[in-house]
C-alpha positions as CSV (number, residue, x, y, z in Angstrom):
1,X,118.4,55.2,-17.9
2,X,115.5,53.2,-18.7
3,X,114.9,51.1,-21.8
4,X,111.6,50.8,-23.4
5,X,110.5,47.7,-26.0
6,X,107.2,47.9,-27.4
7,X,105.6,44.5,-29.0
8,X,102.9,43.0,-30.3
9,X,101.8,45.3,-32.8
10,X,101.2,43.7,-36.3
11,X,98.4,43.8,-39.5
12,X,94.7,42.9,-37.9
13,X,91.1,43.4,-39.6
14,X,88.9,46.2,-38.7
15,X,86.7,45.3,-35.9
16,X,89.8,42.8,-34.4
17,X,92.1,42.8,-31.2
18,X,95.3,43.5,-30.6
19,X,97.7,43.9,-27.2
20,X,100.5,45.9,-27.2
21,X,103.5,45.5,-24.4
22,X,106.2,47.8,-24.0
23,X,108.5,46.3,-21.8
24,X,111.2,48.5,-19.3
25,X,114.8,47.7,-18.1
26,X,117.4,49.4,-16.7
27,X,115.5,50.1,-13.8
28,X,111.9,49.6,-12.3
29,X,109.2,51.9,-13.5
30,X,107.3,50.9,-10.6
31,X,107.4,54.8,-9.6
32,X,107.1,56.3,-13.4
33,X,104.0,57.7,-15.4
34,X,104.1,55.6,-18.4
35,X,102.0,56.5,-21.6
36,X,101.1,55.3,-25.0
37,X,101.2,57.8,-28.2
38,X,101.0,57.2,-32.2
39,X,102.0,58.6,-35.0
40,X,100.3,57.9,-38.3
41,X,102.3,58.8,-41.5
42,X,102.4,62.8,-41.6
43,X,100.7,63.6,-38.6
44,X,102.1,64.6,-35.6
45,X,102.7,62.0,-33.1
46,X,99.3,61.8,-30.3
47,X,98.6,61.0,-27.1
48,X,96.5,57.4,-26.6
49,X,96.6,56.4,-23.1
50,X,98.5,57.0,-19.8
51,X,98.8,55.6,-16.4
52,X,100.3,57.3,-13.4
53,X,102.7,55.4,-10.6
54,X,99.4,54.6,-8.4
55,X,97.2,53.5,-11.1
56,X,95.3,56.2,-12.1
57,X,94.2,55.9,-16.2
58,X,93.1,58.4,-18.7
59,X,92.3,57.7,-22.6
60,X,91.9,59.8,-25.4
61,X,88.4,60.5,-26.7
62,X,88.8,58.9,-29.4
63,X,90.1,55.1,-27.8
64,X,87.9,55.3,-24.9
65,X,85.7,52.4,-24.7
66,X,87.9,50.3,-26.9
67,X,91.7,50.8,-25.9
68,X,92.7,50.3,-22.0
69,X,96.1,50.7,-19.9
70,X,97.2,49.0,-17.4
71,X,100.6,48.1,-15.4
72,X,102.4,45.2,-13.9
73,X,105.3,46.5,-11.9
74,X,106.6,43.1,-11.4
75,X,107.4,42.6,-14.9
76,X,108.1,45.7,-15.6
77,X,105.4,46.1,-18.7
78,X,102.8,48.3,-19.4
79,X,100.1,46.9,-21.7
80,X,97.8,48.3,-24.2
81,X,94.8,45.9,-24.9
82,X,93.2,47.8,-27.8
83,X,89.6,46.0,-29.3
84,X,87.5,47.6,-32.1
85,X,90.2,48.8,-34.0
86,X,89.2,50.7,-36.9
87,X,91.5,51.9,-39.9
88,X,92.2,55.0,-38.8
89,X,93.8,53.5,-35.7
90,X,96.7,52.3,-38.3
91,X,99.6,54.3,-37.0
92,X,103.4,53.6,-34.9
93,X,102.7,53.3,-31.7
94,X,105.3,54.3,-29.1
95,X,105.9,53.4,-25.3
96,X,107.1,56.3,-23.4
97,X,108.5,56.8,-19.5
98,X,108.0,60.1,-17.0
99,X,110.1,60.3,-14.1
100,X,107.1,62.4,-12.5
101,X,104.6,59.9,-11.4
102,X,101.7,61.6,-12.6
103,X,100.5,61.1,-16.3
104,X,100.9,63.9,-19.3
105,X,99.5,64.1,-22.3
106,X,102.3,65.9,-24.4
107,X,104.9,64.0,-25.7
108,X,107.5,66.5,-24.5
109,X,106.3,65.8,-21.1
110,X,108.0,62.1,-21.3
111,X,112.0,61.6,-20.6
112,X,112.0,58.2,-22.3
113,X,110.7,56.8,-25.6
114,X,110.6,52.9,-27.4
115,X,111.5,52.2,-30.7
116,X,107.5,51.5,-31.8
117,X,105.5,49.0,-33.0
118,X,103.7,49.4,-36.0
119,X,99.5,48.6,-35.6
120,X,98.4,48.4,-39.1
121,X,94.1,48.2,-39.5
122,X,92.5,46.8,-42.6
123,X,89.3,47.6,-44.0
């Protein structure tokens, strides 16, 4: 079993920064696709950002340029630097772990899920 702790979420100003950390135990993810989705209050929960075992990345349109993921298998913590944040950005945003190495898009596609963090975006 793996579990997944998301942090640093919190309230930020449009146009600010924030990092997000969703931190594994139970066993090393070193060999897991780990992604980042959100859910904004009725809406369906959505893909954000994904990383597979060996590195490779993809973002959603709509965070490219501003939102980034990356890995360190030596803690054990997959980060989500996100910059430019805009309003509609405001959402929970939950950690999630794929035994398959290679990244997914569909929530469904993930065996293991965090608790969330909640990003909130002022105007």
């Amino acid at each position: 079993q793996v579990q997944l702790v998301e942090s640093g979420g919190g309230l930020v100003q449009a146009g600010g920064s924030l990092r997000l950390s969703c931190a594994a135990s139970g066993r090393t993810i070193s060999m897991y696709a780990m992604g980042w989705f959100r859910q904004a209050p009725g809406k369906e929960r959505e893909f954000v950002a994904a990383i597979s075992w060996n590195g490779y990345t993809y973002c959603a349109d709509s965070v490219k340029g501003r939102f980034t993921i990356s890995r360190d298998n030596a803690e054990n913590t997959v980060y989500l630097p996100m910059n430019s944040l805009k309003p509609e950005d405001t959402a929970v945003y939950y950690c999630a772990a794929r035994r398959s190495g290679s990244y997914a898009l569909k929530p469904h596609e993930y065996d293991y899920w965090g608790q969330g963090t909640q990003v909130t975006v002022s105007s």
